[in-house]
MDAnalysis code that builds the backbone (N, CA, C; Angstrom):
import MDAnalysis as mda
import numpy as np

u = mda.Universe.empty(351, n_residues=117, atom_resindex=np.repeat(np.arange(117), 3), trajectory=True)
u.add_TopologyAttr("name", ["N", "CA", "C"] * 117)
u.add_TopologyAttr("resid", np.arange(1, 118))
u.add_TopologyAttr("resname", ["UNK", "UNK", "UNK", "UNK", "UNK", "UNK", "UNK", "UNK", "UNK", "UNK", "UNK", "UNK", "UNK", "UNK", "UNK", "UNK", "UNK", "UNK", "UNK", "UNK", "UNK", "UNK", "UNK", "UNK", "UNK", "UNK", "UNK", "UNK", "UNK", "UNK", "UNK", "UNK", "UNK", "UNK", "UNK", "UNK", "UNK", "UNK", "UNK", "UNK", "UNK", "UNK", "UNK", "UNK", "UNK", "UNK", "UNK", "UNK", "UNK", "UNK", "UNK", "UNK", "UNK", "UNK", "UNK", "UNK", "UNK", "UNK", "UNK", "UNK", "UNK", "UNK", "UNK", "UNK", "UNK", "UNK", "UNK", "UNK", "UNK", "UNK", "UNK", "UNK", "UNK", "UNK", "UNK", "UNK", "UNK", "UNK", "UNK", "UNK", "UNK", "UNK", "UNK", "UNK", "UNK", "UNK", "UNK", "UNK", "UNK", "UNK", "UNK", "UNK", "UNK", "UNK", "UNK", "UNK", "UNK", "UNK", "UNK", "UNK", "UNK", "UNK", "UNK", "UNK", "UNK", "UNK", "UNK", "UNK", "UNK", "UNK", "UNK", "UNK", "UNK", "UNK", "UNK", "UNK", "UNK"])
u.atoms.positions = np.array([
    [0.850, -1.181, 0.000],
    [0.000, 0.000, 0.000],
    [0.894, 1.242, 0.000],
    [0.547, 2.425, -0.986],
    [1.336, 3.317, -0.984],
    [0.873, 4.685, -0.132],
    [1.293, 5.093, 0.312],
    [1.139, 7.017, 0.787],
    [0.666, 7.760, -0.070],
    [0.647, 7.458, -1.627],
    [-0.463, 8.680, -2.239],
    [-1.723, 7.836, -2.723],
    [-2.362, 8.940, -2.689],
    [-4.069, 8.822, -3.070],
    [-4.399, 8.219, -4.315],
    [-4.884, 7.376, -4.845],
    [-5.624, 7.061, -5.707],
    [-6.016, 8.106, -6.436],
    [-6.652, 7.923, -8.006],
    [-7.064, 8.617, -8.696],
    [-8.655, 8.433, -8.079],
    [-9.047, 7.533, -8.052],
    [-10.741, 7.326, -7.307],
    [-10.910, 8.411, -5.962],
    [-9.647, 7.694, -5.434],
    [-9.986, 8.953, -3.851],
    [-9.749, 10.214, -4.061],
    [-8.335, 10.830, -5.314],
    [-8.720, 12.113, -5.359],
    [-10.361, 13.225, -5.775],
    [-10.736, 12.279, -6.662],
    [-12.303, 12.048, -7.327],
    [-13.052, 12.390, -5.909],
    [-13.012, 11.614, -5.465],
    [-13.993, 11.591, -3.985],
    [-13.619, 12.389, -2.759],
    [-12.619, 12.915, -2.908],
    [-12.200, 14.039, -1.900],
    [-12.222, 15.304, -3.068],
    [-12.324, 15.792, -4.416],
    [-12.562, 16.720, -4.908],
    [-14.224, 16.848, -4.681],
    [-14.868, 15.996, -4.904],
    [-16.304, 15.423, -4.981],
    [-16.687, 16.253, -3.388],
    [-16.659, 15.836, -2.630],
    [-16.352, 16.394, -1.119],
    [-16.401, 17.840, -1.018],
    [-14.952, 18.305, -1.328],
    [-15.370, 20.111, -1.800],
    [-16.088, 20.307, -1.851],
    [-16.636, 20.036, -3.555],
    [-17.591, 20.463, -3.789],
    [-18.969, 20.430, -3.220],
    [-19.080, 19.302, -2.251],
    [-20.466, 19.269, -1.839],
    [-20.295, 20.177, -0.680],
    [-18.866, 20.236, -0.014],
    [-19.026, 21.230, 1.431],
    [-19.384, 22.659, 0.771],
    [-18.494, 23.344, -0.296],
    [-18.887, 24.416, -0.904],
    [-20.204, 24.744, -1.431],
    [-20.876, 23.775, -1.660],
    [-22.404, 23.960, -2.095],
    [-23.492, 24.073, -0.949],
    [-23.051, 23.100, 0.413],
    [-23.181, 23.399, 1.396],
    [-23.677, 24.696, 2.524],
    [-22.142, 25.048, 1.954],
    [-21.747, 26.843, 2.593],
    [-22.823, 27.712, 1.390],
    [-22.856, 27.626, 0.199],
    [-23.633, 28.291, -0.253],
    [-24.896, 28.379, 0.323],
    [-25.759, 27.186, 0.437],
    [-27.233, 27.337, 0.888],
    [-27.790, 27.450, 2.360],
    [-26.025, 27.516, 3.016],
    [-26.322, 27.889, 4.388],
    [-25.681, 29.036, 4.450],
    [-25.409, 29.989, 3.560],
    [-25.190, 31.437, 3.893],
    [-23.596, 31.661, 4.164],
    [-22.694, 30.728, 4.410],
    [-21.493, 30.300, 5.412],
    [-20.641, 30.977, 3.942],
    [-20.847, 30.800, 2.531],
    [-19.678, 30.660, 1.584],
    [-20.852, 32.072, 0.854],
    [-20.281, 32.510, 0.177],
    [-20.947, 33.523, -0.273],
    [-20.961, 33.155, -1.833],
    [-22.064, 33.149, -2.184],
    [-23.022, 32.443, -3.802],
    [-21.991, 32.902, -5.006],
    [-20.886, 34.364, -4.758],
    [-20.493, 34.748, -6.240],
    [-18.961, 33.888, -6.055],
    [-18.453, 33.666, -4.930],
    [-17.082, 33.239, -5.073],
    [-17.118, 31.861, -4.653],
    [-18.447, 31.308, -4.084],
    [-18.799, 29.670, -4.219],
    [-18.668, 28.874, -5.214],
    [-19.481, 29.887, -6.236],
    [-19.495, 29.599, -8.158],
    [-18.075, 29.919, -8.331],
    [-17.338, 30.754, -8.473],
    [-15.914, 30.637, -8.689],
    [-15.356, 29.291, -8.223],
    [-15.640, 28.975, -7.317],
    [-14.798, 27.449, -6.714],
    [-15.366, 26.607, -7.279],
    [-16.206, 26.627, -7.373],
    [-17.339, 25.425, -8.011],
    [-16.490, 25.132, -9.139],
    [-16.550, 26.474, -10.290],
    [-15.957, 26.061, -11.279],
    [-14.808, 26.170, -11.729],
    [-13.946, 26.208, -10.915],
    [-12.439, 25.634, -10.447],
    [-12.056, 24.370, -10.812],
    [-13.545, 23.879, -9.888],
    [-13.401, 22.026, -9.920],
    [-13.945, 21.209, -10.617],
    [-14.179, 22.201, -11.839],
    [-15.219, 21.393, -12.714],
    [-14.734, 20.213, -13.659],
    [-13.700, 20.094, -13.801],
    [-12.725, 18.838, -14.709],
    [-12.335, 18.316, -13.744],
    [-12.120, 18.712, -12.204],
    [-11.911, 17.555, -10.958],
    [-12.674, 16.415, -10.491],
    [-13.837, 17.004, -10.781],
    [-14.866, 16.094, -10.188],
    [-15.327, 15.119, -11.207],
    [-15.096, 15.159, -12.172],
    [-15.700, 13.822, -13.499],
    [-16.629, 13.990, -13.493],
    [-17.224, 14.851, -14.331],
    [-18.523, 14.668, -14.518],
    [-18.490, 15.305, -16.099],
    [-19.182, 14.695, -16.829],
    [-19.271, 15.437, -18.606],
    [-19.265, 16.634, -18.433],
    [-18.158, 17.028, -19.395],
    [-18.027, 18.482, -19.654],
    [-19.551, 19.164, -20.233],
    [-20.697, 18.854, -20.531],
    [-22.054, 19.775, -20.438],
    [-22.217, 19.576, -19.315],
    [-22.117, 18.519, -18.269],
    [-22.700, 18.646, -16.808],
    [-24.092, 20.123, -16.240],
    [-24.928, 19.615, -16.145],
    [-26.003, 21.316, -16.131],
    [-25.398, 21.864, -14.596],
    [-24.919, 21.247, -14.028],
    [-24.832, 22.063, -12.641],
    [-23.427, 22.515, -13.121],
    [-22.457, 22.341, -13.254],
    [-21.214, 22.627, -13.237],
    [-20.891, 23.888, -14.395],
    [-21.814, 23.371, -15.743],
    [-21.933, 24.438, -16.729],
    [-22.463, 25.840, -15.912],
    [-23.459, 25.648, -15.078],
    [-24.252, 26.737, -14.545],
    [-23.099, 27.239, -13.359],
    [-22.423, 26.525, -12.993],
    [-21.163, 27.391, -11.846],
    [-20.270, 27.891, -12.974],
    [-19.936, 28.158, -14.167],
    [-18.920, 28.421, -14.729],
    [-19.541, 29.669, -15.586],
    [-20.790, 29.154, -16.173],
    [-21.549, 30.611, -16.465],
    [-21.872, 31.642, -15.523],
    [-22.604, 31.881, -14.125],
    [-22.205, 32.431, -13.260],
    [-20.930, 33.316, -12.923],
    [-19.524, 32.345, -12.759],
    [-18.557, 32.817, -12.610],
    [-17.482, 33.715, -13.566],
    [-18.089, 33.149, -15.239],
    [-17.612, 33.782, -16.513],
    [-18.784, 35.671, -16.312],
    [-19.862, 35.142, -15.671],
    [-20.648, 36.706, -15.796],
    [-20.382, 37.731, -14.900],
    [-19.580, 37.285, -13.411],
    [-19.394, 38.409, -12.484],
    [-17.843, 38.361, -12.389],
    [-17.532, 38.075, -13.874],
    [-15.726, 38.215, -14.098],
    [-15.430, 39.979, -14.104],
    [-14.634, 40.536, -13.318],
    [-14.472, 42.013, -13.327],
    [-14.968, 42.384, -11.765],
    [-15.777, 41.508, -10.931],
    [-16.325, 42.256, -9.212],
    [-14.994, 41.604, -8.786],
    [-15.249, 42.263, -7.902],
    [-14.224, 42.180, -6.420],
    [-14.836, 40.744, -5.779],
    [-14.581, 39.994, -5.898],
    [-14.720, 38.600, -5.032],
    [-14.005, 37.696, -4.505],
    [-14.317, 37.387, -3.011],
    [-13.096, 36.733, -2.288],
    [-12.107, 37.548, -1.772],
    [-11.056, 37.179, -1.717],
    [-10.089, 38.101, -1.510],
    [-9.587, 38.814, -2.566],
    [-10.247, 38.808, -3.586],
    [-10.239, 40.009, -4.508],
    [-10.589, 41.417, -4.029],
    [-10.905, 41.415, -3.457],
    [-11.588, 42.640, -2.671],
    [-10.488, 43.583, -2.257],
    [-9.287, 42.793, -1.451],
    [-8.748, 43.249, -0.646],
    [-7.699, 44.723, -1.512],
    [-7.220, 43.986, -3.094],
    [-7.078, 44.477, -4.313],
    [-7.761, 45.937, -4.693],
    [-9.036, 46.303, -3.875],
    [-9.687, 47.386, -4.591],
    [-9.839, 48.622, -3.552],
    [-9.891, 49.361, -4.176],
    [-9.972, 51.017, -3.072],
    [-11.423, 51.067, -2.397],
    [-11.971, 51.369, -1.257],
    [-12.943, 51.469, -0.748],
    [-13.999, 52.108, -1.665],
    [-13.373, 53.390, -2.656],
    [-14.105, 54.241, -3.723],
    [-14.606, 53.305, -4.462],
    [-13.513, 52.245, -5.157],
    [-14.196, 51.285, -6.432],
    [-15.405, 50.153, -5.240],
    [-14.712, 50.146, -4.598],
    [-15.270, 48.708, -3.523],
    [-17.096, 49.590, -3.186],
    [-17.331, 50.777, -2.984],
    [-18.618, 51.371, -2.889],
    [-19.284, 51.460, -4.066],
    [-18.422, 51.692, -5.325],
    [-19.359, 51.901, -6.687],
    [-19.595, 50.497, -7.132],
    [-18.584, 49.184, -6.726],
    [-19.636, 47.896, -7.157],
    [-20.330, 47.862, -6.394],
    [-20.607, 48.031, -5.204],
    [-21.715, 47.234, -4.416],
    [-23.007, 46.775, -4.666],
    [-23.590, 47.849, -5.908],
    [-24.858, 47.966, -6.225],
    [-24.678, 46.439, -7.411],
    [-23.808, 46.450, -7.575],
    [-23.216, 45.239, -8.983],
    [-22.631, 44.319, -8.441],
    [-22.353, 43.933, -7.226],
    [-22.113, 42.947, -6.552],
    [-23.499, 41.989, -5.861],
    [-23.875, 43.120, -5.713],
    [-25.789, 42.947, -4.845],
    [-26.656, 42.600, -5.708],
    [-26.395, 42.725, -7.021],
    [-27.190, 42.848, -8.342],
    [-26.689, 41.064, -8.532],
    [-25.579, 40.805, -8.669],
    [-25.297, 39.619, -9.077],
    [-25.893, 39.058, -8.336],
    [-25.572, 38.993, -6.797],
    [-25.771, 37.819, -5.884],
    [-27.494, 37.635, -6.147],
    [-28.028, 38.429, -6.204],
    [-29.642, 38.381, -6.313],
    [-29.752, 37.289, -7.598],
    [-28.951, 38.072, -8.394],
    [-29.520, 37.229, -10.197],
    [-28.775, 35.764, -9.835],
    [-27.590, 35.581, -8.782],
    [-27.108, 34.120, -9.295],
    [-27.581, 33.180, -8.398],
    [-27.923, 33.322, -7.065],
    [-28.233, 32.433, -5.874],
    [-29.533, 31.660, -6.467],
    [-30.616, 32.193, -6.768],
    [-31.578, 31.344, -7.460],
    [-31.577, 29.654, -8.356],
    [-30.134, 30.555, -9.131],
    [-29.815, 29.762, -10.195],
    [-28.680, 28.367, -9.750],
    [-27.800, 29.143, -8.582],
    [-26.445, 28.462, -8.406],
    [-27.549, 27.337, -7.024],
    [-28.463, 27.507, -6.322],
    [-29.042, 27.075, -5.256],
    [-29.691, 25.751, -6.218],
    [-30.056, 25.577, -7.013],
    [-30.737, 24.698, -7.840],
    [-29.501, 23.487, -8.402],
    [-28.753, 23.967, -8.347],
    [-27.328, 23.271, -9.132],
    [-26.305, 23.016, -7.977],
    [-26.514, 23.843, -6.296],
    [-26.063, 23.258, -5.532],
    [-26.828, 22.130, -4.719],
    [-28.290, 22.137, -4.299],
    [-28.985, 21.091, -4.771],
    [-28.827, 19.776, -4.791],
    [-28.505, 19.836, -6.540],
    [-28.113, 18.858, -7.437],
    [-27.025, 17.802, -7.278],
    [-25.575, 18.808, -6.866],
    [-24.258, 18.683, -6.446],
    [-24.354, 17.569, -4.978],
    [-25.275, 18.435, -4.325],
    [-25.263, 17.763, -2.481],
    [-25.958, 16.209, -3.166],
    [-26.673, 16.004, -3.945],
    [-27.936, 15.027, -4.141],
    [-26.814, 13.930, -4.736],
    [-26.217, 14.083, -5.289],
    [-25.417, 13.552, -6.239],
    [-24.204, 13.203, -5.428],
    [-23.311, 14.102, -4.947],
    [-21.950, 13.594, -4.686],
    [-22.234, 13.562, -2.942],
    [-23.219, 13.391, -2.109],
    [-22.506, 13.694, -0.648],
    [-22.387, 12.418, -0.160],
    [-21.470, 11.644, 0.023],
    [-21.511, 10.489, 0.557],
    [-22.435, 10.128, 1.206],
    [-22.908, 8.958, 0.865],
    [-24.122, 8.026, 1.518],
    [-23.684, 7.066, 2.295],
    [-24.357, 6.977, 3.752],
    [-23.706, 5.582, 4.313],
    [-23.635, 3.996, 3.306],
    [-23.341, 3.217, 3.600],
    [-22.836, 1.939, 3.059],
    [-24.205, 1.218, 3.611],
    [-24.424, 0.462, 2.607],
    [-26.000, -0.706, 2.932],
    [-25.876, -1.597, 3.683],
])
């Protein structure tokens, strides 16, 4: 037996992420515009077909609020720019949580480990 991970277990510990991050999304804990950024980070990690509808929908999301301050992107911007997105930061999170909550969902339904029969 060796000390590194399997290609299956990396699968299932990327798989993991993603369900804790989808997690934090619908419990408020991860915030919906830089959740979708991670989401679709891991979107060739997790194996799932490149159309995948949930994963496509974290990458569209994250391709549309390309240019806000998110995450520690923020830290990057002057309080002046950081006040004139807000209204466009607030604007996103409204338009994407709907969409990304349906596809996180999906994610928890799909990958969260199930006990053993």
């Amino acid at each position: 037996m060796t000390d590194h991970m399997s290609h299956e277990d990396y699968v299932l510990q990327v798989r993991g992420e993603a369900v804790r991050t989808c997690a934090g999304i619908l419990d408020g804990s991860v915030g919906v515009l830089e959740g979708c950024h991670q989401l679709s980070s891991l979107r060739w990690e997790v194996e799932v077909d490149e159309r995948d509808s949930d994963f496509v929908t974290f990458s569209m999301i994250s391709s549309e609020i390309e240019g806000l301050p998110i995450g520690n992107d923020w830290q990057r911007w002057s309080k002046a720019a950081l006040a004139e997105l807000e209204p466009d930061v607030q604007a996103a999170v409204a338009w994407a949580m709907p969409t990304a909550r349906r596809a996180c969902q999906s994610v928890i339904e799909r990958f969260a480990t199930k006990p053993s029969a």
